[in-house]
Phi, psi and omega in degrees: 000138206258133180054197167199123190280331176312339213271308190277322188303332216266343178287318187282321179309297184287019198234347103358326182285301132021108193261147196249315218281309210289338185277339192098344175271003185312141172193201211269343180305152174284162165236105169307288222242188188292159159076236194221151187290186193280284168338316166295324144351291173310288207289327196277358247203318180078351161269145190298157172291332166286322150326299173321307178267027135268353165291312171265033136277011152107000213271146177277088184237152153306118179240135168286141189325296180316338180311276191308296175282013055042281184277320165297351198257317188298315194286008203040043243236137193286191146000271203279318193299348160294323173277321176288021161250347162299321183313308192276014173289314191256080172267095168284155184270154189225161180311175170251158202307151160228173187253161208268163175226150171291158162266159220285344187296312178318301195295341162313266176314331154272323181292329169275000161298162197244357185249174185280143172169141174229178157246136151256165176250187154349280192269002178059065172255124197287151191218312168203157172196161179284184191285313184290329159296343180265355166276006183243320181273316172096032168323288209294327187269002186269147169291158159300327144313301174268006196285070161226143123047269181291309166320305181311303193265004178262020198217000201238137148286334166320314200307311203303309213321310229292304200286323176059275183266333196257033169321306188299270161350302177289300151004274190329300142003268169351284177305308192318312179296262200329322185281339165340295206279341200301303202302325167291347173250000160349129143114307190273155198274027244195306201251345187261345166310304166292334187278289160017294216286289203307326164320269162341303172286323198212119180323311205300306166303317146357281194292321155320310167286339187282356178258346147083022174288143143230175190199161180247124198291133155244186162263179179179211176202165206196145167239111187277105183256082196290213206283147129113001142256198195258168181310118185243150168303121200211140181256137136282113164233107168299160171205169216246132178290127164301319187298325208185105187273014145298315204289131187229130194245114192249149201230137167238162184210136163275156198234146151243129176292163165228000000 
């Protein structure tokens, strides 16, 4: 893919975001859209307006590490958005995805786990998991094309039922992480194909994705309802394979608060 639209949609998005009022930039000019024009950007940034607007439109320029960090200081950008813009800095070119196969020891030891835990892949495609995970997700009843993550969880009624209230929440989450990795894969056809299927299947992704959050995998806790029960309490955590640092092993444990 030719110039990088991930480095400028994820620019325009947050610089949209942006309260003008709240900055103190407010005046008598109209503003067609939300947020703060290019130019204020440029100035709160220390970089020309022109630079600038070859970034976000996507133009094949080089920005220094000081740049980047910079433009995050203009944009107020938390954390995790910080580091993915550091990320969408350097689009180096890349193979096209092939999808990852576990290796078989991993895949041992997951399966002799006694708590729910799977493999993700990349494209966050389930690649192997145990029995308590499949009793909760329902892998093994999925085609094999479609055994991914997100598709389970933006396209299935299982999902909502599984999450029950907190779906919404989650979905959202969910996308956010994912778009980490997408926005560096922009472009290959593996991945723009699944965002495509989501699109298509489901309104909520569609609007979600169009508000362009990331996030950085945390633990966390999740309440669960598989079928014919009441809600159970589950702690999370991932963690990234020595074998292959695509690969992501997510482990569940049920928890009681005390």
């Amino acid at each position: 893919m030719s110039g990088n639209k991930p480095l400028g949609d994820f620019l325009r998005s947050r610089r949209h975001r942006l309260d003008p009022v709240a900055l103190g930039l407010s005046d008598t000019r109209r503003r067609r859209t939300p947020g703060l024009r290019r130019e204020e950007v440029a100035d709160r940034a220390g970089i020309s307006c022109e630079w600038y607007v070859k970034l976000e439109q996507g133009r094949e320029v080089s920005a220094s590490a000081g740049t980047m960090a910079a433009l995050a200081r203009a944009l107020g950008l938390d954390e995790a958005e910080t580091a993915h813009l550091h990320r969408l800095a350097p689009r180096n070119a890349d193979r096209p995805f092939v999808r990852e196969t576990v290796p078989e020891i991993v895949a041992i030891i997951v399966r002799s786990l006694p708590e729910p835990a799977y493999v993700t892949g990349l494209r966050w495609d389930v690649l192997a998991w145990n029995a308590a995970a499949d009793e909760l997700f329902g892998f093994t009843s999925m085609d094999e094309g479609e055994r991914n993550i997100l598709r389970y969880m933006l396209t299935t009624s299982d999902a909502q039922a599984l999450f029950g209230s907190d779906w919404a929440q989650e979905a959202q989450r969910m996308i956010a992480l994912f778009r980490a990795t997408y926005d560096q894969r922009a472009g290959d056809p593996a991945f723009e194909k699944l965002v495509s299927t989501l699109s298509e299947a489901s309104d909520e992704f569609r609007g979600w994705w169009c508000s362009h959050q990331v996030a950085s995998p945390a633990a966390g806790t999740k309440t669960l309802h598989s079928t014919g029960r009441n809600g159970k309490m589950y702690i999370y955590a991932s963690f990234q394979a020595n074998d292959d640092p695509a690969l992501k092993l997510a482990l569940y444990t049920r928890w009681t608060a005390h």
